[in-house]
Every structure is written in structure tokens, then in C-alpha cells.
N, C-alpha and C positions, 0 to 999 in steps of 0.2 A: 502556674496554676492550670496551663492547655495544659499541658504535658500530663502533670495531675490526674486530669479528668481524665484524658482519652486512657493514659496507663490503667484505671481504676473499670473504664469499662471494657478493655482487651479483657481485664480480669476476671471480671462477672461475664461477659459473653462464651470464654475459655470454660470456665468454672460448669456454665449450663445455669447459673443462677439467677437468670432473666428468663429462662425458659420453663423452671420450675413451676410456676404459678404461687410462690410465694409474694404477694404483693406490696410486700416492706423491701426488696432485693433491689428494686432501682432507685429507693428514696435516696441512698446518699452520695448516687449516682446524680440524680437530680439536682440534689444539693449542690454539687461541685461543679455541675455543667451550667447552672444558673451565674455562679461565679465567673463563668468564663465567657459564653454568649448568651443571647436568650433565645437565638436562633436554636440555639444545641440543644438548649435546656428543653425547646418544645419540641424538637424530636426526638429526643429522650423522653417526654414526656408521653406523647401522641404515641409509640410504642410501645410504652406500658402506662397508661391513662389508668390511675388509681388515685385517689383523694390522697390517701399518705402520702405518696408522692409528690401530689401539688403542694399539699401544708409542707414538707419539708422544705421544696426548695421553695415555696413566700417567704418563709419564716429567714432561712439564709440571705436571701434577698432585702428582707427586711433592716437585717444587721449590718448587710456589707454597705458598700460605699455608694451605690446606685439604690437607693430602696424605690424609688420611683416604679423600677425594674419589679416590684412584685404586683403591682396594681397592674401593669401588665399580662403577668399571668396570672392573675385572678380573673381578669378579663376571658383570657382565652377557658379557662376553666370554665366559666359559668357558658362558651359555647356547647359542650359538653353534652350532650343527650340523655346520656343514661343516668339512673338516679345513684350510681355507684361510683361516677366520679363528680358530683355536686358538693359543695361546700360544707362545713359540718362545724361544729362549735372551736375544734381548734384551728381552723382555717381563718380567723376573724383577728384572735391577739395580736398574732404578729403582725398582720394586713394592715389593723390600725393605728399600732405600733408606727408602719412606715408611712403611715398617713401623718399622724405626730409630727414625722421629721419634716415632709414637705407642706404646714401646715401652710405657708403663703401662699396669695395668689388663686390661682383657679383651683388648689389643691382641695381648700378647704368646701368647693361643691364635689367635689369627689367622695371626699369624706362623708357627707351627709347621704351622698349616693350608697357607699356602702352600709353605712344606719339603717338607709331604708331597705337594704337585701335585709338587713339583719333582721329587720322587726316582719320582713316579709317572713319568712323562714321559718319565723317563731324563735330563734334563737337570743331573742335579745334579755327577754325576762329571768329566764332561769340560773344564767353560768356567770357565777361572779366574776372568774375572769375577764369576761367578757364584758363585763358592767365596769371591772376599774380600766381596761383598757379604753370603752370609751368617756369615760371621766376623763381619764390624760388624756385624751385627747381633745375633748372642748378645753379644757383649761390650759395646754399648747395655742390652743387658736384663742386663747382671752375672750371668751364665752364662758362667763363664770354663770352665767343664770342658766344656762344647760348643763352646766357641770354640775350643777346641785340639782336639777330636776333630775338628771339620771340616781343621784346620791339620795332622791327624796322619796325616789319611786323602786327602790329596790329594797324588800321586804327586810323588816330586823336582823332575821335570823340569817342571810347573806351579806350585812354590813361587818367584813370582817377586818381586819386591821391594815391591809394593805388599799382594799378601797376606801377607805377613813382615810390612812396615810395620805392616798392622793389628790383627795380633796385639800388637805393641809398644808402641800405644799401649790397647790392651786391656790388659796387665796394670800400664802406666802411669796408665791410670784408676783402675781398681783397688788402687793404693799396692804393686804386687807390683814393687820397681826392682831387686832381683837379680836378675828372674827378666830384665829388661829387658837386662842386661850379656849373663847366659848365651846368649838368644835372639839376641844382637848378633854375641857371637863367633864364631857358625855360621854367620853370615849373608855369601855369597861378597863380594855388594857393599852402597854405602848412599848415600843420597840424603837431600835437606836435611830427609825427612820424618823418615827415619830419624835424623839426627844433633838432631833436635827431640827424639824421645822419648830418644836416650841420655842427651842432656843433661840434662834433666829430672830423670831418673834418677841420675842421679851429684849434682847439689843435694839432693835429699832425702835420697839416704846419707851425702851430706861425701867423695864419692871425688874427692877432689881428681887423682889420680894418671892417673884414668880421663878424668875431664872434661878434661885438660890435652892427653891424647892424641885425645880424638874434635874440641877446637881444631886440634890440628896438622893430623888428617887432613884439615879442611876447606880448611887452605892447601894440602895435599900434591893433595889432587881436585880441588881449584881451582871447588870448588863456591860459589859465590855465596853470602852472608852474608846472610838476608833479616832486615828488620827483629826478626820471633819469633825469631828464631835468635841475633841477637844478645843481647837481653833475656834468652832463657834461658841464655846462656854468663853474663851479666852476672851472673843469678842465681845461678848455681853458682858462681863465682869469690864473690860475698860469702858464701853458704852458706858456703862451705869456710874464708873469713878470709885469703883473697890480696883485697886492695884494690886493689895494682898492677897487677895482671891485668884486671882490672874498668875501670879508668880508661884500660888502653891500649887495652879494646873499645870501653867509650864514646866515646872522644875519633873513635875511626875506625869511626863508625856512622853513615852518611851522612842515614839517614833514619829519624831518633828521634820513637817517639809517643808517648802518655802513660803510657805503661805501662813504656816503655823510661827515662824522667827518674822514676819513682816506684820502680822498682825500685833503681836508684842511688842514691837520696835516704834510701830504706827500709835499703838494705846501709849505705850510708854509716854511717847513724843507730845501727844496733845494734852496728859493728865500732867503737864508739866517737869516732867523727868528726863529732860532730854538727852543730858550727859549719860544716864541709865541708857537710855533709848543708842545712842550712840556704841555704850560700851559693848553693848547686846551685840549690834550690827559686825563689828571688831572680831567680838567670837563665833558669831556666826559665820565669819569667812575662817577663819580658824579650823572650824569643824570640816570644813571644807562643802558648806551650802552655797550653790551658786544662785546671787540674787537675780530677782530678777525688774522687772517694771515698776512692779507693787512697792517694792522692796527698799526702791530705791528712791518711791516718793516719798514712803513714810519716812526715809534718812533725810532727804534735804528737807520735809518739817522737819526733825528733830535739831536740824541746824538754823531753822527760821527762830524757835520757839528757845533754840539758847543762844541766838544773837550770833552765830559761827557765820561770819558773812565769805570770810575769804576759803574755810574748809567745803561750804554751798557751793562755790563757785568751782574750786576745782575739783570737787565729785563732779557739776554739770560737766563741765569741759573732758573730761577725764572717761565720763562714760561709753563712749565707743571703744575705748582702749582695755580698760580693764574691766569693763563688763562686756566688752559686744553687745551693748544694746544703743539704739540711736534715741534721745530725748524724745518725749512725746510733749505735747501741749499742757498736758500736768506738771511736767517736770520745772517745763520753762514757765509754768504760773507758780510754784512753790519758789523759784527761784525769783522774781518777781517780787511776788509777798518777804522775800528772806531781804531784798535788798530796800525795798520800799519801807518795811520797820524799822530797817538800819537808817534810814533818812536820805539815802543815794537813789533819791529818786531819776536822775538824769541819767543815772548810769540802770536803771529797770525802763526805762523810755527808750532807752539805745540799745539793749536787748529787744526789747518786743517789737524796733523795729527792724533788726538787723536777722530774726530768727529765720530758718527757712520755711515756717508752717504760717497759716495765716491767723493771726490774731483773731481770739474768738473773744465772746462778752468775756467771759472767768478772767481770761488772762488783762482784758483792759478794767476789768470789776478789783482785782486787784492793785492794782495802779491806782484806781479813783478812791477806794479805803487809804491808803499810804498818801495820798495826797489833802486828803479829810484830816487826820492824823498829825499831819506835817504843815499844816492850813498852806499850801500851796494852791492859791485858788489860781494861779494863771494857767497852769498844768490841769489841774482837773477839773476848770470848765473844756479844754482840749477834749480830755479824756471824757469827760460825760455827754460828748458831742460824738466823739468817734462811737461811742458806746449805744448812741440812738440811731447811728447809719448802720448797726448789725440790725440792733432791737428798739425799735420806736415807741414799744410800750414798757422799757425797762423802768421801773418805777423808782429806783434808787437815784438814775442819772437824771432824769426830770426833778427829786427834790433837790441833787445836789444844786442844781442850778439855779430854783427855787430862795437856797439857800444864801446862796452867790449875791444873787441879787439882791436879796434883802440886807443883806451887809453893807452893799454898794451905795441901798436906797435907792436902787431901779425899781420903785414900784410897779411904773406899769410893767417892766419886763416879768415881776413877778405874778401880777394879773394875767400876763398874758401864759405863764408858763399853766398856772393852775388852770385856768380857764382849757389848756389844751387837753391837762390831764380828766378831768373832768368832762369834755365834751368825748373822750376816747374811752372814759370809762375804768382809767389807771389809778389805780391808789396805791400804798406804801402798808402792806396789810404790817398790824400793830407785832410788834415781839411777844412772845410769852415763852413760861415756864413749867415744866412739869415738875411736881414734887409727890415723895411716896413715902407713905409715912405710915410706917403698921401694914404695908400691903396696900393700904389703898393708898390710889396715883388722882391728883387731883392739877388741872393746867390753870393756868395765872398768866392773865395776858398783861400790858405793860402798867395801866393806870391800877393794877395790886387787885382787880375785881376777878371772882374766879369765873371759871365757864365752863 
């Protein structure tokens, strides 16, 4: 990339085209010498000190690996005297842009610091770009009530689809997918970014009714099906427990990645289809997709969910070898759950302690289900003990124990259990259910009362 830069300006110096007074001739000189120092970039800058030239190379800076490095020279820019190299509306996208990326930490008073150039300048009200740019940017730093005062305060007639869009996947970052539906419905038009975040939204509520219509519209707009787009239909149709719907995206999904054969494989697995879910996985190395992490949780569920105890075990064992990938704490908790169903619960005890990772709640949560299960109360008062020296307010391991003892007739142990939970403030919040019926989704907690 040295090499690059200096051969690029032997060339423009040769040429006379830094002498010309054309003041576009060192932007992509700038560009490339940002890339390579910032030392270089600012005496290539300070040389020929032109605003193009800064926005170029922020903007480069922004994308490449160090974006840090453009706040930087924004900095030195704004020492700048003249009013012909001051900052200017497209100085700010990409600035913000690298704000985005370093949003931790002291970055994010940086960020507010450049808002307030912005609003100083006057540049903040007028340029939409500049309005969705700082959207993504408070909704990167999980400032969602600033991400909508910018979105509340910016006149109709510039609320155009890409600042709409990035609200949407702001409160979809955020787990907010009602608010995703409502901000859809006002929304005049929608494009494949926008049919991403609804989708998304409607698998994590189960609005089957929703996600079936934002499918249609995509045949009705005759919008292109990109590979994300299909995955996330695939995901909501198993969310919801249509499997047929799921199978006629997959089958006409031209161009499947590994993400697209693990979500299928993963839906398959828990809507009960495991042997399906299995057969999938088979052809998918066939095709020659190499799985990867994701890929290879969803296969040991599909071995949990059809009793496959010893083909679970040697996929775990196995995965360094013919995947090159080393088990993660998911893995070894599916594995866990695969052997604890099976009723071998000594031999998911002897795993979890022999693993090289350290046992977290999930993987001993697993154990204390399989031990509920199997009423092994000597093991999973163990286990609901080790499970309170991670989390002391896990609510499941305090009833099981609750539970224990009332079996036992250790009353007072169990006065004494409630009594803790209750002075800490722990409860066992109740189960419920969502159901959708005609479109409308209506939740049902355990005692049948709706809410």
C-alpha cells in the first residue's frame, strides 16, 4: 500500500497535476496516503489543503481498518483558517459513519462533540444524509430516544426510506419488533432493507399472519429475494411452525450460504423433524458447504430431539477433525441436554466436568432440567447448588430446591428457601403463550387468563 501511494504521487508530481490548481488532483492521493500513515496523509494534505481532499481521505479512513484515524483528521481540518478548507455537508457521513464504529467508551463524547459542530455549522437540519447518518449513529450507541428525536425532528418531506430504514433496524437491534410493525405501517414505501428488518420482526414475535404478508409483498414489488432475505423468511416461517412455507423458500433459493442450510437444519430440528434436519445437514456437505459453528449446533439438537445419543457424541468428539472447528460452550450444552434426555445423566456430569471451558449457568441449567426429568433429586440438588455459586438469584435453582424439600418434608428448609427468595426479591416469573388467530396475536400466561 507504501509503495502504492508514493508510486501514485511520483505520478501526479511528474504529470504537473498537483500544480495545476485543479483541486480534486490530490484527493486520491490523499486517499491512499491516509491508508498508509497519517503523518503522510497530512502532508499531503497541508500541501494541497482543499476540503475535497479532507472528505476523501475521512471518508477512506472511515472504511478502512483504523477509522479512529479519520477523527483525527477532522481534527486537524477544523485547525484550518480559511473558509475554503472548513468542513461541509459531505465531510460529516462518513465521520459519523467512523463514530458508529468506535461507538464505546469515550468515543461516544466524541461523537456528540462532532453533533454539536454539526448543529453549530447549520448543517444538521437540512441534508438527509446527514440526518440517517446520525440516527445510526445514536442507535449504534443504544440511544434509541435520540435516535427518534433526530427521526421526529426531521421535516416529512426528508423522511426518506433509508432514514426510516435506520430507524428500523434500530429498534430491531434493540429487541423493540412492535415498535418495528408500527414504524412499517407508516412507512409510504419499502425496499429489501426494509423487508429484512420486518421480517426479523415478526420471527421473534411468531406473527406469522404479518410475515406471510411482508412474503407476498415481496412477489407483488417484484423485489429481488437476496440470499439475507431469504434466511430470514426461512427463519420466521420455522419460528412461527409453518415448515411448508420454509421448504418452498428453501427449495427456490438460488444462492444458499451457510447460514441459509443451518437455519433450515436448526428449524427443521426443533419443529420436530430431526431425521429431515439431519438428512439436510448430509447434503449439505454433499454440496460441498463447509459448516460452520451455527451449523453444527443446530445438527447435535437435531440429535437431541431424535434421541441420536451416540451419532451427538461423535459429531462432538469429531469436530476438530472434520470441521476444524474447536466445540464452544453451546455445543458442550446441546451435548449435555442430548445425553441428560437420554437418562445418562452421570455420563453429562462427567462431561461438564472434564470440559476445558468453564461451566456457565446454561450448561449446569441443562443438567438441572434432565435431572427434574429423571426425578434424580441427589444430582440436582448438586446441581442447583453449583448453579447459585454462578447466579444467586437464578429462580429456577431456588424452586428446584424448594421443590426438594417439600418432597422430603423439610419444611422449615423450605420456609427458609422462600423466605430467601422473597427477601432478594426472586421469583419464578409464570410461562405463557402467544397465539394468532386471524392476524391478531393475543399472549396467555399459565393459569389460561389472557394479558
Amino acid at each position: 500500500m507504501a509503495a502504492a501511494a508514493k508510486a501514485l504521487h511520483g505520478r501526479l508530481l511528474r504529470s504537473g497535476a498537483l500544480l495545476g490548481g485543479d483541486p480534486s488532483a490530490a484527493a486520491p492521493l490523499a486517499a491512499a496516503a491516509s491508508l498508509v500513515s497519517l503523518p503522510y496523509a497530512l502532508s499531503v494534505l497541508r500541501a494541497h489543503p482543499t476540503t475535497f481532499s479532507y472528505n476523501t481521505a475521512i471518508r477512506a479512513l472511515a472504511r478502512g481498518p483504523r477509522p479512529h484515524l479519520a477523527l483525527h483528521l477532522y481534527r486537524s481540518m477544523l485547525l484550518l483558517s480559511s473558509s475554503q478548507h472548513s468542513p461541509n455537508k459531505y465531510t460529516y457521513p462518513p465521520l459519523l459513519a467512523a463514530c458508529a464504529r468506535l461507538i464505546a467508551g469515550p468515543q461516544l463524547a466524541i461523537a456528540a462533540t462532532v453533533h454539536a459542530s454539526l448543529f453549530r455549522r447549520g448543517l444538521e437540519s437540512p441534508d438527509r444524509f446527514i440526518r440517517a447518518s446520525l440516527l445510526s449513529l445514536y442507535a449504534a450507541a443504544g440511544d434509541l430516544p435520540a435516535a427518534r428525536q433526530v427521526f421526529d425532528q426531521t421535516p416529512l418531506s426528508h423522511r426518506d426510506l433509508p432514514l426510516c430504514n435506520s430507524l428500523l433496524h434500530a429498534y430491531l437491534s434493540r429487541g423493540l419488533c412492535l415498535h418495528v410493525l408500527r414504524l412499517f405501517r407508516r412507512m409510504p414505501s419499502a425496499d429489501q432493507v426494509t423487508l429484512l428488518a420486518l421480517v426479523s420482526a415478526c420471527a421473534h414475535l411468531g406473527a406469522l399472519h404479518a410475515g406471510r404478508w411482508a412474503h407476498a409483498y415481496l412477489a407483488r414489488a417484484r423485489i429481488p429475494i437476496t440470499t439475507n432475505l431469504a434466511t430470514a423468511l426461512l427463519n420466521m416461517y420455522m419460528r412461527c411452525g409453518d415448515v411448508h412455507s420454509a421448504w418452498s423458500v428453501f427449495h427456490t433459493t438460488r444462492h444458499k450460504d451457510v447460514r441459509t442450510w443451518s437455519v433450515m437444519i436448526s428449524g427443521l430440528a426443533v419443529n420436530g423433524f430431526a431425521t429431515d434436519a439431519l438428512n439436510l445437514f448430509a447434503e449439505m456437505k454433499h454440496h460441498g458447504i463447509q459448516p460452520d459453528s451455527v451449523t453444527l449446533t443446530a445438527v447435535l439438537s437435531a440429535c437431541t430431539h431424535a434421541g441420536m445419543v451416540d451419532e451427538g457424541k461423535r459429531i462432538l468428539q469429531r469436530m476438530p477433525l472434520d470441521y476444524h472447528l474447536q466445540p464452544t460452550i453451546e455445543h458442550y450444552g446441546c451435548t449435555v441436554d442430548l445425553l441428560g434426555r437420554a437418562g445418562q445423566l452421570e455420563e453429562a456430569l462427567a462431561l461438564i466436568r472434564t470440559i476445558p471451558l468453564k461451566a456457565d449457568v446454561a450448561l449446569w441449567g441443562a443438567l438441572l432440567v434432565a435431572c427434574r426429568c429423571h426425578k434424580n433429586v441427589d444430582m440436582g440438588q448438586m446441581v442447583a447448588m453449583e448453579i447459585l455459586k454462578l447466579d444467586p438469584r437464578h429462580a429456577g435453582a431456588w424452586v428446584f430446591l424448594s421443590n426438594v424439600y417439600a418432597a422430603a418434608g423439610k419444611w422449615d428448609l423450605v420456609q427458609e428457601v422462600r423466605s430467601s427468595m422473597k427477601e432478594h426479591s426472586i421469583y419464578k416469573p409464570p410461562g405463557s403463550s402467544v397465539v394468532e388467530l386471524d392476524g391478531n396475536r393475543q399472549w396467555v400466561n399459565c393459569d389460561d387468563r389472557p394479558y
